[in-house]
C-alpha positions in Angstrom: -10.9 23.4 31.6 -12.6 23.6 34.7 -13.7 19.9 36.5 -16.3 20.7 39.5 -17.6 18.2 41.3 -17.0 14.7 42.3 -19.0 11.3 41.1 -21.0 9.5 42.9 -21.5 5.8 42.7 -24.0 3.0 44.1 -22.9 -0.3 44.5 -24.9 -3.1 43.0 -23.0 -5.9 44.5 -24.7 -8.1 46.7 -23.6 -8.2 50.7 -23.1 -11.2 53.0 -26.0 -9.7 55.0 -28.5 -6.8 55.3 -26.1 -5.0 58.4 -23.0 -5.7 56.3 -23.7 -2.9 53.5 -22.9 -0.1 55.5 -19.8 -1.4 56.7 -16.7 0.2 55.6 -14.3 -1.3 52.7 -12.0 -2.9 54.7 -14.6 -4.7 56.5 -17.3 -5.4 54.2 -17.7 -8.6 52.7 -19.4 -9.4 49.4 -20.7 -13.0 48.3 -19.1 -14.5 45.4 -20.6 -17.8 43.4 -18.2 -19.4 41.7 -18.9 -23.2 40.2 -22.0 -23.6 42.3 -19.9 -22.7 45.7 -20.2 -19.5 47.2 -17.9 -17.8 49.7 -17.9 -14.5 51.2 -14.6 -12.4 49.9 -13.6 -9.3 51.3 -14.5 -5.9 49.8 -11.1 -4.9 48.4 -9.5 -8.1 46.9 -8.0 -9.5 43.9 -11.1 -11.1 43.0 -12.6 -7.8 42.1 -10.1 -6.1 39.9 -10.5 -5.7 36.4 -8.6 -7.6 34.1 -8.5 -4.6 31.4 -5.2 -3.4 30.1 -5.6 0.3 30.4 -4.2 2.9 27.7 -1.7 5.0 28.2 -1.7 8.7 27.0 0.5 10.0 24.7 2.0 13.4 24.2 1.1 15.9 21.9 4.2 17.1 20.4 3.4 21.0 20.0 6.1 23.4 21.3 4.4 26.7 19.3 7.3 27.5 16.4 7.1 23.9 14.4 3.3 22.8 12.7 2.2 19.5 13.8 1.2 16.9 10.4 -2.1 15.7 10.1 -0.6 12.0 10.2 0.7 12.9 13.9 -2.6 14.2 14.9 -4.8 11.6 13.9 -2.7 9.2 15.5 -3.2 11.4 18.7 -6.5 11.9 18.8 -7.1 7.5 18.0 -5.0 6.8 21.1 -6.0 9.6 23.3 -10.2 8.3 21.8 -9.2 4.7 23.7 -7.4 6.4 26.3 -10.8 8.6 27.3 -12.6 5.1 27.1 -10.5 3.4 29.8 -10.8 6.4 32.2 -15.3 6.3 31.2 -15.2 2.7 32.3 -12.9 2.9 35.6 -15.1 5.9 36.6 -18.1 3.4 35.9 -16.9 0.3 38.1 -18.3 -0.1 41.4 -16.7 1.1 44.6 -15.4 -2.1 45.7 -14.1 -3.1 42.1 -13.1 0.4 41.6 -10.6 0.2 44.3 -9.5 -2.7 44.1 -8.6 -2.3 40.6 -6.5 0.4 41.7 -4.8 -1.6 44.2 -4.3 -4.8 42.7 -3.9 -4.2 38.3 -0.9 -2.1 37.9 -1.9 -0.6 34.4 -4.3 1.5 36.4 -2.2 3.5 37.6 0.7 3.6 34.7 -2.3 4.8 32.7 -3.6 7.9 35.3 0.2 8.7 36.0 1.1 8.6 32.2 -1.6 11.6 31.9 -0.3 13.6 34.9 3.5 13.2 33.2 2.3 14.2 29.7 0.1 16.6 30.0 0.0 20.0 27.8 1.8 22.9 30.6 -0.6 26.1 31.4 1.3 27.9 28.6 0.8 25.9 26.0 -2.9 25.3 26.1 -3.6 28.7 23.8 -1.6 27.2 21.4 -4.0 24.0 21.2 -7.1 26.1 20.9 -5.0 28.2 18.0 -4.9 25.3 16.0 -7.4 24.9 12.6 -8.0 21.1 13.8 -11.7 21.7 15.6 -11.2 17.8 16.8 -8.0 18.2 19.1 -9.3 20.2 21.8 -12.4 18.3 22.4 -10.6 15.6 22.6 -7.9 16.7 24.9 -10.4 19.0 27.4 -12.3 15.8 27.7 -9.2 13.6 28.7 -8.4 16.2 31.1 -11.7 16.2 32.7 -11.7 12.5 33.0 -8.6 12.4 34.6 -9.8 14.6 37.2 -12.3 12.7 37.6 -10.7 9.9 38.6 -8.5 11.7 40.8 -11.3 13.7 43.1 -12.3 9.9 43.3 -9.4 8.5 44.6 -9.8 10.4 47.4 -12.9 10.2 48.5 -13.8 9.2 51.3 -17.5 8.3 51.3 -18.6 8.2 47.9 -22.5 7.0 49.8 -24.0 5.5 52.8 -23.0 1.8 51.5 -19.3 3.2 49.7 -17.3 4.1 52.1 -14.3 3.4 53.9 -12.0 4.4 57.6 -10.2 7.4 57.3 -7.5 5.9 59.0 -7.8 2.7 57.0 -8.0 5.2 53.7 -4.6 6.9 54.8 -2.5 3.6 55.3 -3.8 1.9 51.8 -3.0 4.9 49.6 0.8 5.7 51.2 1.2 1.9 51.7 0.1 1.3 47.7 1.8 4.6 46.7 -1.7 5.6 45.0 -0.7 8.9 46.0 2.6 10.5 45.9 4.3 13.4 45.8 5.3 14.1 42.0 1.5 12.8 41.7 0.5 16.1 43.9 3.0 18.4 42.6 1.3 17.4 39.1 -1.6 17.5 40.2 -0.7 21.5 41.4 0.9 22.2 38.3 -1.8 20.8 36.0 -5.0 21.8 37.1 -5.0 24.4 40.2 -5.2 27.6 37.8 -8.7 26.1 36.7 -9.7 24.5 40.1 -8.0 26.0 42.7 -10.7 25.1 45.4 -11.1 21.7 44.1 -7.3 20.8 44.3 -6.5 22.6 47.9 -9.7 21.0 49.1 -8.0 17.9 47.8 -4.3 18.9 49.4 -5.4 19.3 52.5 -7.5 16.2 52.9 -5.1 14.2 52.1 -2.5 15.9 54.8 -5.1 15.8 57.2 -5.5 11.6 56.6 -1.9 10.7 56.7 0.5 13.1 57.9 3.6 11.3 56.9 2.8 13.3 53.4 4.2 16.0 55.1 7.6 15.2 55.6 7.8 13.6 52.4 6.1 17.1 50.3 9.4 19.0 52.7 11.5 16.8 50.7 9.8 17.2 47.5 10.2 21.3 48.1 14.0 20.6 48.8 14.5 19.0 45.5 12.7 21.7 44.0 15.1 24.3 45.5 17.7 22.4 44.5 16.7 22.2 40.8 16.1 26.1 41.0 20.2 25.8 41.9 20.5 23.7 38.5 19.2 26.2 36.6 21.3 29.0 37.9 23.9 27.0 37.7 23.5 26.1 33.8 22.8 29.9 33.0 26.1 30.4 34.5 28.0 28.0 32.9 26.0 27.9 29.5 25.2 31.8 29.1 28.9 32.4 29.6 30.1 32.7 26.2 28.4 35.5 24.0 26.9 33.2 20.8 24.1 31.4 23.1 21.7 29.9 20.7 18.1 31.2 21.1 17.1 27.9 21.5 19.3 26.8 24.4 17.7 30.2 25.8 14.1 28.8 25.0 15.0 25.7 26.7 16.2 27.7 29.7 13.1 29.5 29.7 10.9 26.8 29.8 13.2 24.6 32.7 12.6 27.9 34.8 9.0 28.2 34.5 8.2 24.7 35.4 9.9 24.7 38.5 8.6 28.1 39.2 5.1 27.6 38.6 5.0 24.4 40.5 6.2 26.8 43.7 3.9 29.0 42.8 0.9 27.2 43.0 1.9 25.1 45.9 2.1 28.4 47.7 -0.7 29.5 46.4 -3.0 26.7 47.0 -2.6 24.8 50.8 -1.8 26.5 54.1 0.8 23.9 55.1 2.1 24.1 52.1 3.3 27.7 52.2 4.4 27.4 56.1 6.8 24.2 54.9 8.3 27.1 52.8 8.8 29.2 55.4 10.7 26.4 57.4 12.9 26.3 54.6 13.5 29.5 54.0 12.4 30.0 50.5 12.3 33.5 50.4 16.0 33.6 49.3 15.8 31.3 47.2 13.0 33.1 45.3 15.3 36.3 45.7 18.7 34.6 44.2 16.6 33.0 41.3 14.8 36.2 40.8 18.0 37.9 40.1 20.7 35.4 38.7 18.3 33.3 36.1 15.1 35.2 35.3 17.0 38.5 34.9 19.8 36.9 32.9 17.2 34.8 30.6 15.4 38.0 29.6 18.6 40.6 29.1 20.0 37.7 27.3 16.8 36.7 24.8 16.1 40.5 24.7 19.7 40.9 22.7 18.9 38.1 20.7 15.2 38.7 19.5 13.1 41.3 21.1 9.6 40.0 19.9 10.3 36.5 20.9 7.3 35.1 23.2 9.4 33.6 25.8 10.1 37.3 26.8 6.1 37.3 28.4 6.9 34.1 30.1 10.0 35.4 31.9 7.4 38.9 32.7 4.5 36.8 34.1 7.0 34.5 36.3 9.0 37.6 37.8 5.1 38.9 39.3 4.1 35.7 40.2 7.6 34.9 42.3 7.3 38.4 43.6 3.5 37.9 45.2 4.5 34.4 46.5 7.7 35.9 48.0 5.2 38.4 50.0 2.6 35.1 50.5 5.3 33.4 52.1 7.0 36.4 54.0 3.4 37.4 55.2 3.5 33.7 57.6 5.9 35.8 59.9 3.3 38.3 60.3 0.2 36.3 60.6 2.6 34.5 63.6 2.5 38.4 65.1 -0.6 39.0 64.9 -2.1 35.7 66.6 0.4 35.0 69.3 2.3 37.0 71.5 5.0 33.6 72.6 6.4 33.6 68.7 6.1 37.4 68.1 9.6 38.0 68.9 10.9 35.5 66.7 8.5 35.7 64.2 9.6 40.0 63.5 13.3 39.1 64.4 13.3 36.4 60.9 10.5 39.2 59.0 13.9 41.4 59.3 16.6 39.1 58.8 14.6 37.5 55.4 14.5 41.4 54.0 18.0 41.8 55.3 19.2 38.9 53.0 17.7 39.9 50.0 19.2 42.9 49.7 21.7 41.4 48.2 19.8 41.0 44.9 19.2 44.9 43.9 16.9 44.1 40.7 14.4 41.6 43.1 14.4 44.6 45.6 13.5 47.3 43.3 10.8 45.7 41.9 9.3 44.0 45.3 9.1 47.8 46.7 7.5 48.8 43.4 5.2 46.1 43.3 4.1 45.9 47.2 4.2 48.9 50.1 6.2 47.7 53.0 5.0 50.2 55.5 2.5 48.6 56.4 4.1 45.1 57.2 7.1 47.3 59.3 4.0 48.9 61.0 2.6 45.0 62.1 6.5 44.2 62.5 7.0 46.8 65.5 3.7 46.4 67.0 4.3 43.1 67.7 7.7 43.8 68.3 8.3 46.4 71.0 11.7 46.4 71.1 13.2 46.1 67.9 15.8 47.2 67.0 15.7 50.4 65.5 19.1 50.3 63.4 17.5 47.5 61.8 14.4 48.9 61.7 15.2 52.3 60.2 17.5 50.6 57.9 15.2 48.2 56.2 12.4 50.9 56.0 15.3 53.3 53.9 16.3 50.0 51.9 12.7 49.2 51.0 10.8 52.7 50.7 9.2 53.7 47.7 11.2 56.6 45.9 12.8 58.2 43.1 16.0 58.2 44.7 17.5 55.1 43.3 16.4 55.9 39.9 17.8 59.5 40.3 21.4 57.8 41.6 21.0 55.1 38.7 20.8 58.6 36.4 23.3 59.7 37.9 25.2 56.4 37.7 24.5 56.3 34.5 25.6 60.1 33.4 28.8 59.7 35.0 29.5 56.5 33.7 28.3 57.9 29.8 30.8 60.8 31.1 34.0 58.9 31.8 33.3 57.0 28.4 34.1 60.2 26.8 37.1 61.6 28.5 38.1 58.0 28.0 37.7 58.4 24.2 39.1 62.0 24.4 41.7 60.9 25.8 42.4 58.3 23.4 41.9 60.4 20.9 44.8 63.7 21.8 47.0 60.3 22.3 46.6 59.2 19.1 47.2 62.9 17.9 50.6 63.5 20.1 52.2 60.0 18.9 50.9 61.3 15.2 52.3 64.7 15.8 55.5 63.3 17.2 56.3 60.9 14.2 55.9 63.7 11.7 58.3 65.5 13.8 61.1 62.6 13.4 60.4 62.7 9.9 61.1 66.5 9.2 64.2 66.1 11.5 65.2 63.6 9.4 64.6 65.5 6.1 65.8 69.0 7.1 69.2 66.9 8.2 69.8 65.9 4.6 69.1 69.3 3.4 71.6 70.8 6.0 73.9 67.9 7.6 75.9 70.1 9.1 73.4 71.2 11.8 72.5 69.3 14.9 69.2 67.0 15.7 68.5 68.7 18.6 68.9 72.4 17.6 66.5 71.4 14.4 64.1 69.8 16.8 63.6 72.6 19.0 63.0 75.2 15.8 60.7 72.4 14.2 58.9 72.7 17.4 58.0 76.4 17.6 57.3 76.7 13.6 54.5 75.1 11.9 55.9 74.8 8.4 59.0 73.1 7.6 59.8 76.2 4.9 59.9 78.7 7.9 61.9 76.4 10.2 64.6 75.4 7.5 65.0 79.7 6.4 65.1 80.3 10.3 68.1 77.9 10.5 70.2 79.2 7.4 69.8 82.8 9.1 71.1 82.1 12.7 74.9 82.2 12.7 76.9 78.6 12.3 79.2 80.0 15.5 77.0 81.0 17.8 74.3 78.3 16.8 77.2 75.7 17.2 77.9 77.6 20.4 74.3 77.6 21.5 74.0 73.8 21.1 77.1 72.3 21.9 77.6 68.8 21.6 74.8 66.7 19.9 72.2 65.4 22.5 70.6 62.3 22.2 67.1 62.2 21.6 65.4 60.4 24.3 62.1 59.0 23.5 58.9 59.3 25.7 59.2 57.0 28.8 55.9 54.7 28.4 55.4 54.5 32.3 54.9 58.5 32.1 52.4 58.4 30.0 50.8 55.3 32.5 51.0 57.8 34.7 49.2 60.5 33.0 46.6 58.1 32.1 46.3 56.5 35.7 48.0 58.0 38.4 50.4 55.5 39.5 53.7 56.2 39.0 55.3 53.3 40.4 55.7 49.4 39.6 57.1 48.8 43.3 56.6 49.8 46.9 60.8 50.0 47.4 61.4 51.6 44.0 64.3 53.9 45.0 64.7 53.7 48.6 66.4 52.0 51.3 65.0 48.9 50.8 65.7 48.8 46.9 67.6 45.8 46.1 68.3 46.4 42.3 70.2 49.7 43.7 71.1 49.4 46.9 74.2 46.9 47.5 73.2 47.1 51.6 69.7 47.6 52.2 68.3 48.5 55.3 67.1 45.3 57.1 67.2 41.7 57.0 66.6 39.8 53.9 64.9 36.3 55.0 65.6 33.7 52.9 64.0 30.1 54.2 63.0 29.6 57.9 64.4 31.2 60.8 66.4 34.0 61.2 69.7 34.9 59.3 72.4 34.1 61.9 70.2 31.7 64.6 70.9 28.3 64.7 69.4 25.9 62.2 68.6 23.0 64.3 68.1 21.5 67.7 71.7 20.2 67.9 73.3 23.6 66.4 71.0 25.2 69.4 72.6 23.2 71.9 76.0 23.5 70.8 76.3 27.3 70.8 77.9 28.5 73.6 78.0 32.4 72.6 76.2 32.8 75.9 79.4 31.7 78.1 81.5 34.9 75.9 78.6 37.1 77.4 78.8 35.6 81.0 82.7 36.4 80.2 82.1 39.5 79.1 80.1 40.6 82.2 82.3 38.7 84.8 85.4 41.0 83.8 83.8 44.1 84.2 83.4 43.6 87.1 86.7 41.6 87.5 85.5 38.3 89.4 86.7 35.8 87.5 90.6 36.2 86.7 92.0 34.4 83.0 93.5 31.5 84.4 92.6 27.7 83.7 89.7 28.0 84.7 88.3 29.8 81.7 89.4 27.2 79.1 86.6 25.4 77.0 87.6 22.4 78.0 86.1 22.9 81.7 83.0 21.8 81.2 83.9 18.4 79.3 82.3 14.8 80.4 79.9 14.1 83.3 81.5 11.2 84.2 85.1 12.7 84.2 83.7 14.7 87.0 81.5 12.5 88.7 84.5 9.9 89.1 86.9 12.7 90.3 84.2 13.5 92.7 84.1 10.2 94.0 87.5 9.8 94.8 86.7 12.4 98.0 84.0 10.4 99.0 84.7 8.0 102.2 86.0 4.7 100.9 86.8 1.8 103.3 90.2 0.0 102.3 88.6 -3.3 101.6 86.2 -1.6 98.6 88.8 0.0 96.9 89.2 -2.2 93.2 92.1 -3.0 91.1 92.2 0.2 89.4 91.8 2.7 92.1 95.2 0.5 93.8 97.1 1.0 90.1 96.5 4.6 90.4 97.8 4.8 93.5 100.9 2.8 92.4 101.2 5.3 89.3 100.8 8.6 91.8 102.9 7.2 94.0 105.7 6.6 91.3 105.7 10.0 90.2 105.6 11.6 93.9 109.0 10.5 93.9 110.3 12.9 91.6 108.0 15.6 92.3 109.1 18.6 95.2 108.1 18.6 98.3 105.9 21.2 97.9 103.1 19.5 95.3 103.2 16.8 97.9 102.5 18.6 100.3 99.5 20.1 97.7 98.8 16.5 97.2 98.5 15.2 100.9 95.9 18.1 101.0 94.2 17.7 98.6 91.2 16.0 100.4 91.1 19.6 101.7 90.6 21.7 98.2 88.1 23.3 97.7 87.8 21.4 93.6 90.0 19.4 92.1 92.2 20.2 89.2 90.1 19.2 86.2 93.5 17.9 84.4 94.5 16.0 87.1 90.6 14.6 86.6 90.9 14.1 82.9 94.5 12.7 83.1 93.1 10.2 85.7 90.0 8.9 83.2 92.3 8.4 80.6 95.0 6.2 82.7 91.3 4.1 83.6 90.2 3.8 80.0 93.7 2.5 78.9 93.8 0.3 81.7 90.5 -1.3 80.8 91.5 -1.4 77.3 94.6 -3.0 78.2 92.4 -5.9 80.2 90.6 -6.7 77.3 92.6 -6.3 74.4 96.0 -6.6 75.5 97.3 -3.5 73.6 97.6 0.1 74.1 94.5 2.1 73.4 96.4 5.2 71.3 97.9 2.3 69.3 94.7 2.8 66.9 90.9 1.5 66.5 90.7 -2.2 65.8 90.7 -3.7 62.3 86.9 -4.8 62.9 86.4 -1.4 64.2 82.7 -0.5 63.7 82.0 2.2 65.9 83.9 4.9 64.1 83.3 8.7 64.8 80.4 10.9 65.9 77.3 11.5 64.2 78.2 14.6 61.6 81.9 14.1 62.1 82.5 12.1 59.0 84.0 8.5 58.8 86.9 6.6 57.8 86.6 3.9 54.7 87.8 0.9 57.1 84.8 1.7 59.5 82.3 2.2 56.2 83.8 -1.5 55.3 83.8 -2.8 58.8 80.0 -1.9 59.1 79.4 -3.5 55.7 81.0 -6.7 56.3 79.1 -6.8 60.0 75.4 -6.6 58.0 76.5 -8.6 55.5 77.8 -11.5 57.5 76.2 -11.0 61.1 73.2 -14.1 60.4 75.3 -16.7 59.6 76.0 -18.1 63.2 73.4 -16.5 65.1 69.2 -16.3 64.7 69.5 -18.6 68.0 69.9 -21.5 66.1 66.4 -21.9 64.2 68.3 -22.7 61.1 70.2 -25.4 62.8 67.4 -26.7 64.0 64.9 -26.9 61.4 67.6 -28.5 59.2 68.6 -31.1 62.3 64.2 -31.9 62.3 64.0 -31.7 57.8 67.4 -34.8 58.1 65.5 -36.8 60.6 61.9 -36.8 58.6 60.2 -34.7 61.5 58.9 -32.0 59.2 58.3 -32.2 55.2 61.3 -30.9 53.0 
């Protein structure tokens, strides 16, 4: 269905001057008469377009397995008759009504892109020209050449000297207008470059040559293409999963993958830039993964299924066309190689690392090395490449070299795996035998014991065993003496059936269930295993929290411990607990030896004197003389300390409440006792009554004073 060629148009309009008819499109002007007044109107305007609805194509339902009725296919081949007259008479407009028909009535478009969207695939074309209907491929070859048509004519440039326009005027109107987009391209690709291929990559390149932003936007297009390849594999995995797939969800499958990898192919295939984007996105791993975990899967999974099923040559011809555009794309690092020595190094560094990654999929690999030598690419590869490095190197030529080795090891894969199938099945077999063998054992036992009760189970076991027939083993019983065969078995031994985790061992080699199965560490034996069981966090023993950490004082027992060895510390008062008690016990006793002028000393410090000097008078002489020195001590007695703090405390307790402080806490007492100490019911109900009651007299007075404004009409009730 080849379309060569282009059409060429003159314009028959008339010009707003002699000069002005080889002036571009965007500049030209064309006289218009309308009602007796004309005007000069600009080349590409509304004015211009052509009012005609244009048809839009419609599918031909043909899928190869289902016969298409007459009634559909004359009802085809009327619309598709109308559709190639609306693509005759766009072809036949003149360049300035041509475009701006294109530009400015919207059905122009809907009708050229409904074509492009519809349009029979590559593979399905034989089955058109199999048909007995002589009038459905004229028909349809004939709208595909129209199309084409139009399309070599949208862009064009310079269709003559007087129909023209700016190329940089061109590439702004059809990327502004969206006259040319990317699904239109990728179409385009998919539709007609196996007929045209120079027509299509001439037409590819012009327009990425005009407006460049068609770049960026066909890297976005090729990522949402590698992204439906992901779909795919994605659906084969979650839809081939189960073992009754339908052949037709396979077909479907089938199809899905050779769109996608068709279009790839062909935009490969077809532009320059095109296949350099791919290398930017590193394509070649995609091809490899796709290769291996949908193409591969489709066909084992069809081939069980129906072996003469067509969709098996469809799934053949796209593995050999991925595998030449994985080598078109792979040969970009080389070509960088061989023309410049500044990207050489990266260029053979990523030839390696994209063979290096694909290794990963064994069935793409086998057949790339059988379809392609790689010696010579390695050859370009170190050339350019002086110092590679040679693991890699020497690796990657092993990896990829064409031998019989991997089919020898896959024989031998194979051979051992076809050989541990049979011991498996011997073995299954002599198990099924012993258990057999065993049970008609039991059952003799059994029957021989009624004949003779009076003989053990163990003794008739063991003759059962070494005689074949039942006959010889019961006469070989009667004749062995009751006494000395009573004497020979003793008492009755139980029969102890075989242990199934022996026979797990036979079969596997494993003959434990758990790592500490009889030794130290054995709980379910042991009562005191070696070790430390762990049970939550920390350590069994070590203190559970910050306050618990703070509160041990096992390190003053060591200190202890150490002191007496070496006997500097004796056991005297010195050693009790209660040494290191409050700060502020110590810090006032302290104090006390600091100088302290007469006229400072307070109420308190003048009552303890009083007190002291009370009981001096019925002390000896000798603590008074321990007293009057006392200034002179080294410390002071700790309990003369403590006993001092307490005579303070009830002394200030006495100021404020007027009764002794051992008498007991208050009745509103709210304090209580420590944190983690527990408290009493009275302070529980003290601190209950003190929330529930502590607002009603305080809040600094707001309620007071909002009611005292509300009475006096200052602020709304």
């Amino acid at each position: 269905m080849g379309v060569f060629g282009c059409v060429v148009f003159q314009n028959t309009g008339t010009p707003s001057s002699a000069n002005d008819a080889g002036n571009p499109l965007n500049t030209r002007k064309i006289t218009h008469s309308e009602n007796g007044v004309q005007r000069s109107i600009a080349a590409l305007h509304t004015t211009w377009k052509d009012g005609r609805c244009f048809t839009k194509y419609t599918a031909f339902l043909v899928n190869g397995e289902q016969p298409v009725s007459n009634a559909m296919l004359d009802q085809w081949a009327n619309e598709t008759e109308w559709f190639i007259k609306d693509m005759k008479h766009l072809l036949n407009l003149e360049h300035h009504r041509f475009w701006s028909t294109i530009v400015y009535n919207t059905t122009t478009l809907e009708s050229i892109l409904s074509f492009m969207q519809n349009a029979l695939p590559f593979y399905l074309v034989p089955v058109m020209r199999a048909m007995e209907n002589d009038h459905i491929l004229p028909l349809y070859t004939a709208a595909h050449a129209y199309v084409f048509k139009v399309i070599v004519r949208l862009t064009t440039l310079r269709e003559s000297e007087t129909c023209w326009m700016e190329p940089e005027f061109y590439g702004k109107l059809v990327y502004k207008n969206f006259i040319i987009t990317v699904p239109l391209l990728f179409d385009l690709i998919s539709i007609y470059s196996r007929d045209n291929m120079e027509h299509v990559s001439r037409i590819i390149e012009t327009i990425l040559k005009l407006q460049p932003k068609y770049i960026q936007d066909l890297r976005q297009g090729l990522s949402y293409l590698l992204s439906a390849f992901t779909i795919i594999q994605t659906r084969c995995e979650s839809e081939l999963s189960e073992a009754n797939a339908s052949e037709s969800t396979l077909n479907d499958l089938t199809l899905y993958a050779q769109d996608c990898s068709s279009v790839l192919v062909q935009l490969v295939a077809i532009s320059a830039t095109l296949r350099q984007i791919c290398s930017e996105l590193n394509v070649e791993f995609a091809i490899s993964n796709f290769y291996d975990n949908v193409l591969i899967v489709l066909y084992r999974n069809i081939q069980e299924v129906n072996k003469h099923s067509q969709y098996l040559t469809y799934l053949n011809d796209m593995r050999v066309e991925l595998l030449e555009t994985f080598r078109s794309i792979l040969s970009v690092q080389l070509e960088k190689i061989m023309e410049s020595a500044d990207d050489s190094l990266l260029a053979a560094d990523k030839f390696i690392s994209i063979l290096t990654e694909c290794l990963a999929n064994n069935v793409f690999v086998n057949d790339y090395k059988t379809l392609f030598d790689i010696e010579d690419d390695l050859a370009i590869v170190q050339l350019g490449y002086k110092s590679v490095d040679q693991v890699k190197y020497d690796f990657i030529q092993k990896a990829y070299a064409k031998d019989s080795e991997p089919q020898a090891e896959s024989s031998r894969t194979n051979s051992s795996a076809n050989a541990e199938q049979e011991i498996d099945q011997e073995m299954s077999v002599v198990t099924a035998e012993q258990s057999e063998m065993e049970q008609k054992i039991e059952q003799n036992v059994q029957y021989i014991k009624e004949l003779l009760p009076h003989l053990e189970a163990a003794q008739i076991r063991k003759v059962l065993c070494t005689h074949d027939n039942v006959e010889e083993a019961v006469s070989v019983l009667l004749e062995q003496d009751s006494s000395s065969s009573a004497h020979q078995s003793g008492t009755d031994v139980p029969h102890i059936p075989p242990d199934p985790l022996d026979e797990f061992y036979l079969r596997t080699g494993i003959d434990r269930l758990n790592i500490y199965d009889g030794d130290e560490f054995d709980v379910m034996v042991n009562d005191k295993v070696k070790g430390i069981i762990k049970k939550g966090k920390g350590m069994p023993g070590q203190p559970k929290t910050l306050t618990a950490l703070l509160d041990d004082k096992s390190h003053i027992q060591q200190a202890r411990h150490i002191y007496r060895q070496f006997d500097l510390v004796a056991e005297n008062d010195l050693d009790d607990d209660e040494y290191d008690d409050s700060f502020e016990a110590m810090t006032e006793s302290e104090s006390r030896h600091v100088k302290l002028s007469k006229d400072a000393r307070n109420a308190i410090a003048d009552q303890e004197l009083a007190n002291e000097s009370d009981s001096e008078n019925n002390e000896s002489e000798e603590e008074q003389e321990a007293n009057q020195n006392q200034s002179l001590a080294f410390c002071e007695n700790p309990e003369l300390a403590r006993k001092r703090y307490e005579e303070k405390l009830n002394s200030k307790y006495l100021r404020r409440h007027g009764g002794p402080a051992a008498s007991g806490p208050r009745e509103a007492d709210v304090r209580g006792n420590p944190k983690g100490q527990g408290q009493d019911s009275k302070v529980l109900l003290n601190r209950r009554h003190k929330n529930e009651n502590k607002a009603l007299s305080g809040n600094h007075n707001r309620k007071q004073g909002a009611s005292y404004k509300r009475n006096r009409g200052m602020m709304p009730s």
